[in-house]
C-alpha positions in Angstrom: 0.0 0.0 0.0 1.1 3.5 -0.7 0.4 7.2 -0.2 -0.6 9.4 -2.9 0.9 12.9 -2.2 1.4 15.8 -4.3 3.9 18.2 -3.5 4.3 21.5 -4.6 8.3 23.1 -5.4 8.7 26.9 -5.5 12.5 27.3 -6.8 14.9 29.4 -6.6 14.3 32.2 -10.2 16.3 30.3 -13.0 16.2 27.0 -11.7 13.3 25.1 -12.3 14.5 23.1 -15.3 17.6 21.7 -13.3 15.4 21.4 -10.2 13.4 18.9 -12.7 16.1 17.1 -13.6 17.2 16.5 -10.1 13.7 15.2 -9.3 14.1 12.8 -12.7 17.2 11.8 -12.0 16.1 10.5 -8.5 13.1 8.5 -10.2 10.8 9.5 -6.8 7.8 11.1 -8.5 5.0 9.4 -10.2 4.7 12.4 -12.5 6.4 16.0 -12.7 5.2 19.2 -14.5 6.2 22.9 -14.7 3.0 25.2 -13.1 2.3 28.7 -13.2 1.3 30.5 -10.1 3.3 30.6 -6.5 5.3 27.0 -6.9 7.4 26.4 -10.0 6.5 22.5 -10.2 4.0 20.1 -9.0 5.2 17.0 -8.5 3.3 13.1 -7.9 5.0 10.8 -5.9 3.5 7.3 -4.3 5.1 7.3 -0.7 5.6 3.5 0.9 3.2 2.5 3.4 6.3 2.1 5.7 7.9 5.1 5.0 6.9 8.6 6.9 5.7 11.4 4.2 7.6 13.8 5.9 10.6 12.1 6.3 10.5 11.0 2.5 10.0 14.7 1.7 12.7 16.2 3.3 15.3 13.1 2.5 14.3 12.8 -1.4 13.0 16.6 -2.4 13.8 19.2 -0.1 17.9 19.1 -0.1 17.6 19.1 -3.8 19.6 22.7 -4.4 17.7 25.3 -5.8 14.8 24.5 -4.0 13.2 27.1 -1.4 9.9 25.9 -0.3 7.7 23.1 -1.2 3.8 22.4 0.2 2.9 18.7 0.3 -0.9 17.7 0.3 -1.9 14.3 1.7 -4.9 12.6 -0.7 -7.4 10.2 0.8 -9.5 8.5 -1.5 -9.8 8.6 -5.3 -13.1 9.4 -7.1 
């Protein structure tokens, strides 16, 4: 079983695309696109059943350099 989170990444200006690539390259998101608005990129990851989210967050996405903020929202149920 798994969690379905997306997370929001606001980047530092000029480094969204390598931002991207250092999500890619880690092969932890379920899908990853570039967003208009406050955040830079949305990201979909499925977070292990065994595995806290906010551990997972902060260990795979929020080290990545050139990343200031990110927002994670938890989903519950699909429709």
């Amino acid at each position: 079983m798994t969690t379905c989170v997306f997370v929001q990444i606001r980047c530092t200006p000029g480094t969204t695309y390598e931002v991207a690539e250092a999500i890619a390259l880690r092969e932890i998101h379920s899908e990853l696109y570039s967003t208009s608005g406050d955040f830079d990129l949305l990201m979909k990851a499925y977070v292990p059943a065994d595995r806290d989210v906010g551990h997972f967050i902060n260990e795979s996405v929020a080290g990545i350099a050139g990343i200031e903020r990110t927002l994670t929202t938890l989903t519950f149920k699909a429709f």
